[in-house]
C-alpha positions as CSV (number, residue, x, y, z in Angstrom):
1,X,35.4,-46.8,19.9
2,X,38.0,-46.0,17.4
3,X,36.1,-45.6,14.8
4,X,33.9,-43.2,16.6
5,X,37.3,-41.3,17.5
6,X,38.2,-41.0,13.4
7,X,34.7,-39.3,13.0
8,X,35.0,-36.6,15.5
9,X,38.1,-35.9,14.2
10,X,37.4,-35.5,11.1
11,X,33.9,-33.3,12.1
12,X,36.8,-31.3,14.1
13,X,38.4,-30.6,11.2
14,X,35.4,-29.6,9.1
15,X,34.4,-27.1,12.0
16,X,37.8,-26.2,12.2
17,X,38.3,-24.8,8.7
18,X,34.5,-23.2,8.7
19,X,35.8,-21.1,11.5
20,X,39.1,-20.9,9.7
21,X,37.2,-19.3,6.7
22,X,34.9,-17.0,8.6
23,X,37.9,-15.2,9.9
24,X,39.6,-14.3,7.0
25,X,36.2,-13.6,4.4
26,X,33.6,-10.6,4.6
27,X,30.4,-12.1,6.3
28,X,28.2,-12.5,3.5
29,X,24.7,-12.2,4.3
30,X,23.7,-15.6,3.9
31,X,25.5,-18.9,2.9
32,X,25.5,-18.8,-0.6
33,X,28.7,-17.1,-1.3
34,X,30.3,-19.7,1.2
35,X,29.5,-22.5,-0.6
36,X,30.0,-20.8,-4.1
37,X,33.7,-20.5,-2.9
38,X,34.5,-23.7,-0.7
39,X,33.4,-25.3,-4.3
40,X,36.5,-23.8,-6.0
41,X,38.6,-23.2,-3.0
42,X,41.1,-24.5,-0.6
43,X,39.0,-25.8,2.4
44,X,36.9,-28.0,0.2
45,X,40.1,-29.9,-0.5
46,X,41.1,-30.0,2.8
47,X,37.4,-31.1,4.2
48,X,37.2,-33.7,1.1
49,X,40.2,-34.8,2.8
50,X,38.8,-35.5,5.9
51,X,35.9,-37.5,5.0
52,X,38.0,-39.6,3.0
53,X,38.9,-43.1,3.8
54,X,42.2,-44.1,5.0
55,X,42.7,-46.4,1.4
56,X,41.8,-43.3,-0.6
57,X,43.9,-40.6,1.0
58,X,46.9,-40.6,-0.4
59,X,45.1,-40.6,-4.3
60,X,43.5,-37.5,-3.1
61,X,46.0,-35.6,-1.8
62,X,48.0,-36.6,-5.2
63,X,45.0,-34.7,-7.2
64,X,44.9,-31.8,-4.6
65,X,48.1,-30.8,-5.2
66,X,48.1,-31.0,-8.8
67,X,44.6,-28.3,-8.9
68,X,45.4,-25.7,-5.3
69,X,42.6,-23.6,-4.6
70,X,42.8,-20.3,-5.0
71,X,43.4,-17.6,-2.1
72,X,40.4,-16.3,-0.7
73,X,40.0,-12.8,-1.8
74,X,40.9,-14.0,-5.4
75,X,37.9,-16.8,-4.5
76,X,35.8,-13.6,-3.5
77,X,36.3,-11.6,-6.7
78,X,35.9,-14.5,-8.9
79,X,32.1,-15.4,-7.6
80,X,31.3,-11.5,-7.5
81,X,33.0,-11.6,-11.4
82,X,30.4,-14.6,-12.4
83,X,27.2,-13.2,-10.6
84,X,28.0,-10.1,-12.6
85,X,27.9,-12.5,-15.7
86,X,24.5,-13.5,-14.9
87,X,22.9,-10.2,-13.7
88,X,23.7,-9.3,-17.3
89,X,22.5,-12.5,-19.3
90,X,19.3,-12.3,-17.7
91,X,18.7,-8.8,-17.2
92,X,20.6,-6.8,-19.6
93,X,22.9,-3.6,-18.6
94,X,20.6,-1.4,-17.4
95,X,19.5,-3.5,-14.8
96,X,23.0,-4.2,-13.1
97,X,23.6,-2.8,-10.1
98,X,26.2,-3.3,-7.5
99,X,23.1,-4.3,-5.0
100,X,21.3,-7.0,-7.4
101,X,25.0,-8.4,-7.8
102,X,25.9,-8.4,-4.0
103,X,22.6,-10.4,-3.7
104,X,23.0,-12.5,-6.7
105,X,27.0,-13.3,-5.3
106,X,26.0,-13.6,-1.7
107,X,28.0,-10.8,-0.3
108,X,26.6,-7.7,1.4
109,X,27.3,-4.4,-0.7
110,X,29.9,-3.4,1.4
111,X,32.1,-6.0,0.2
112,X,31.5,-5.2,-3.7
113,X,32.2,-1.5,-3.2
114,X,35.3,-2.3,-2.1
115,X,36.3,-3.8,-4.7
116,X,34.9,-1.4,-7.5
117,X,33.9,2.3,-6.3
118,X,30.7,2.6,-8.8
119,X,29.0,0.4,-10.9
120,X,30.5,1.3,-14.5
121,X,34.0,0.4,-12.8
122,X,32.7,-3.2,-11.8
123,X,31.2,-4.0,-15.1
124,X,34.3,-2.5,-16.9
125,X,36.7,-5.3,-14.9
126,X,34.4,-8.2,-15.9
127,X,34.1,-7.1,-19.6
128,X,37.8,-7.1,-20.0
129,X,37.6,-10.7,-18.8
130,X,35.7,-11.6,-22.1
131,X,38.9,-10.4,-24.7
132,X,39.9,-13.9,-25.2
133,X,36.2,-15.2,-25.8
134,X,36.2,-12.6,-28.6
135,X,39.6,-13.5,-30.1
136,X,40.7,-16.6,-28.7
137,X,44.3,-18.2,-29.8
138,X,43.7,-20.0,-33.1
139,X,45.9,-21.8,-35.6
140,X,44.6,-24.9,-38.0
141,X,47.7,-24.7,-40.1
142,X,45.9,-22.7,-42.9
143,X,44.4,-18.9,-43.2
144,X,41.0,-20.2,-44.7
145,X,40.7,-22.6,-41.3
146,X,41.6,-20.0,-39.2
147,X,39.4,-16.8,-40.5
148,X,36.8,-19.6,-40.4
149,X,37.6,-20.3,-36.6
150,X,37.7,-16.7,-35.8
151,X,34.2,-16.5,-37.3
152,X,32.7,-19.7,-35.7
153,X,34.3,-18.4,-32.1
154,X,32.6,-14.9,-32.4
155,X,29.2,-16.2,-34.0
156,X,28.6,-18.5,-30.9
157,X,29.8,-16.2,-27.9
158,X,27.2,-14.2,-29.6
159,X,24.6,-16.7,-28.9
160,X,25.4,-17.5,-25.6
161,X,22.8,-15.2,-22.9
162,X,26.0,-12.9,-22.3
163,X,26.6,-12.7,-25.7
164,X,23.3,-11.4,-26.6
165,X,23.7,-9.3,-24.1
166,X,26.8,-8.1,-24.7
167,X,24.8,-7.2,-28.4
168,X,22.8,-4.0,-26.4
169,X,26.2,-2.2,-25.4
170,X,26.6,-1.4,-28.9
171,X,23.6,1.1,-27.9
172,X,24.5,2.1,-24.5
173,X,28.7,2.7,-26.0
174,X,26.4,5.7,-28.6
175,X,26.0,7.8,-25.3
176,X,28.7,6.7,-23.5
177,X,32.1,6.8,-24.8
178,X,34.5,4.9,-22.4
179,X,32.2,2.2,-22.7
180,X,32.5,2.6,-26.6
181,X,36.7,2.7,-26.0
182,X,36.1,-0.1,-24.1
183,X,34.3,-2.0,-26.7
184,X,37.0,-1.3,-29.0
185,X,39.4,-2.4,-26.8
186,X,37.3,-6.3,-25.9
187,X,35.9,-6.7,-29.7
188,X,37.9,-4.9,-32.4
189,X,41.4,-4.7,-31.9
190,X,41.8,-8.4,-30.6
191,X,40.5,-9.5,-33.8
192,X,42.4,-7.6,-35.7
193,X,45.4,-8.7,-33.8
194,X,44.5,-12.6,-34.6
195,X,44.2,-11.1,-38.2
196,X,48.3,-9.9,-38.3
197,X,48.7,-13.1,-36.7
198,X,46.8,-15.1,-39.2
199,X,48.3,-13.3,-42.1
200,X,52.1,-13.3,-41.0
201,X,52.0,-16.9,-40.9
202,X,50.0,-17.3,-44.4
203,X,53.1,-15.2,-45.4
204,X,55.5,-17.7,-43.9
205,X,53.6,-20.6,-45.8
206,X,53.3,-19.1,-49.1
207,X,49.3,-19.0,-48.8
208,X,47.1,-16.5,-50.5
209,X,45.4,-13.5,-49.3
210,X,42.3,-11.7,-49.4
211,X,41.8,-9.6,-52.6
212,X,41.1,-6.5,-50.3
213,X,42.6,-4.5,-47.4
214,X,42.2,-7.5,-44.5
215,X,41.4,-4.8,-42.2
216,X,38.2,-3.3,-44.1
217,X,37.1,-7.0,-44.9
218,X,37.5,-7.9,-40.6
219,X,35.4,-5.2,-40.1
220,X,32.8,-5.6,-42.9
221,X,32.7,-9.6,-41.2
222,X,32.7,-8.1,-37.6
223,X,29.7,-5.7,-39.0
224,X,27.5,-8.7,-40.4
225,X,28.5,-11.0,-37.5
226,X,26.9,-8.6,-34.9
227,X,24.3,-7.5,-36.7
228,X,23.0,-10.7,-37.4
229,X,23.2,-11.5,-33.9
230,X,20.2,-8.9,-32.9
231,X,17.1,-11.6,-33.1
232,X,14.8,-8.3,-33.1
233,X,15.7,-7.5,-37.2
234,X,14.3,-11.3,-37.9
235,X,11.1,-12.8,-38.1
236,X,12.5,-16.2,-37.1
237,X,15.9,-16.9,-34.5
238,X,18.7,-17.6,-37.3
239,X,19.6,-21.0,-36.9
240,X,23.6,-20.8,-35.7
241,X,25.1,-23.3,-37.8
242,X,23.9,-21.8,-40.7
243,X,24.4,-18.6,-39.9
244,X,28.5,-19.6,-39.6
245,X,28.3,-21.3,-43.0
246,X,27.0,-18.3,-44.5
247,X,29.3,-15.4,-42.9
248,X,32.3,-18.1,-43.6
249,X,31.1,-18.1,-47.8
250,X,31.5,-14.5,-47.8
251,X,34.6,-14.5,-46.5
252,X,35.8,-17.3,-49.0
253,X,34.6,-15.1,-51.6
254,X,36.7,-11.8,-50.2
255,X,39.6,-14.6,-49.8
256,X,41.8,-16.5,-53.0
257,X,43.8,-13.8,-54.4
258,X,47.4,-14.6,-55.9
259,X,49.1,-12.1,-53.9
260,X,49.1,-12.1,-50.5
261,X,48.0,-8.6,-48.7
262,X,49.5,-8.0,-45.0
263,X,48.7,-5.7,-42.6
């Protein structure tokens, strides 16, 4: 009897915090979003909680505490953020639109709108998201290790299905300039950011420099990088290693000079 008491209890609990949830979200219009979100939110915890056995409470509410969930809306807005991801890996730019996100996120449209009035707003928001993919925080201990980082990191998000992707905005920024400030604003100036970075603390070391402007050699790297990331200009996919061991030679021979050359 008591153990038919702990069950109920804890089915209690899990109908509790469904109803919990269902008052505080947007209906969506079927369950997908609800279980996109209990997997990286609170009442997940709380349910997993529940079903636990008395012996492996306590461990569990030691490892809940140390990753919370995330509030709600923030929950919302980050599975809205990733279907956008995937509208645009698998169907490119000119096929996003707020309704084939809603659908893809679970939500109803109503809920996306009012977040993001039109769809160049919402796709601007999740771009920004990929600056640090672009430049992310590097340091080997040595300019040569971290230009070659810098390299590897963009040459691979570049492979990815949103990385190819993000390849055909390069078009789309021709007619459009925000998008083409934005671009500038995700791709270009991060790296030349990491570059100053780089190059201060080469300084600091005593290291050598590039025998050129740094600036005009990023963006004669940033140039070949992208281009050879649009499979349409080769007969054959370029194999991605190789493709990093190349773009990294180049750069080694733009590189070794016996006075350093800062930004």
């Amino acid at each position: 009897m008591c153990r038919n008491n702990a069950t109920y209890s804890k089915i209690y609990i899990i109908i509790k915090n469904t109803i919990y949830y269902f008052s505080h979200v947007e209906h969506s219009e079927n369950g997908e979003c609800f279980f996109r979100s209990c997997l990286r939110g609170s009442i997940v915890s709380q349910v997993a909680y529940s079903l636990a056995s008395d012996d492996k409470q306590p461990k569990l509410v030691e490892t809940l505490r140390r990753a919370p969930g995330r509030p709600i809306n923030q929950l919302l807005k980050d599975t809205i953020l990733s279907a956008i991801y995937d509208v645009l890996a698998e169907n490119g730019y000119q096929e996003l639109t707020i309704s084939r996100v809603a659908r893809r996120s679970g939500v109803s449209t109503a809920t996306v709108y009012r977040r993001w009035s039109t769809k160049q707003e919402m796709f601007f928001d999740a771009l920004r998201l990929l600056r640090p993919m672009m430049a992310p925080d590097i340091d080997t201990g040595s300019l040569v290790s971290d230009v070659d980082a810098l390299i590897d990191a963009r040459v691979r998000f570049l492979n990815t299905p949103l990385g190819k992707s993000y390849g055909t905005l390069i078009g789309e920024a021709v007619h459009n300039l925000e998008m083409g400030e934005l671009l500038r604003e995700v791709s270009v100036v991060p790296a030349h950011e990491t570059m100053k970075i780089f190059l201060k603390r080469a300084a600091e070391r005593g290291e050598r420099g590039f025998r050129h402007h740094p600036s005009s050699i990023l963006d004669m790297l940033l140039g070949l990088i992208h281009f050879r990331a649009m499979d349409i200009f080769w007969p054959d996919p370029i194999d991605v290693d190789e493709n990093i061991r190349d773009i990294q030679k180049i750069c080694h021979i733009m590189m070794f000079d016996t006075n350093l050359i800062t930004v």
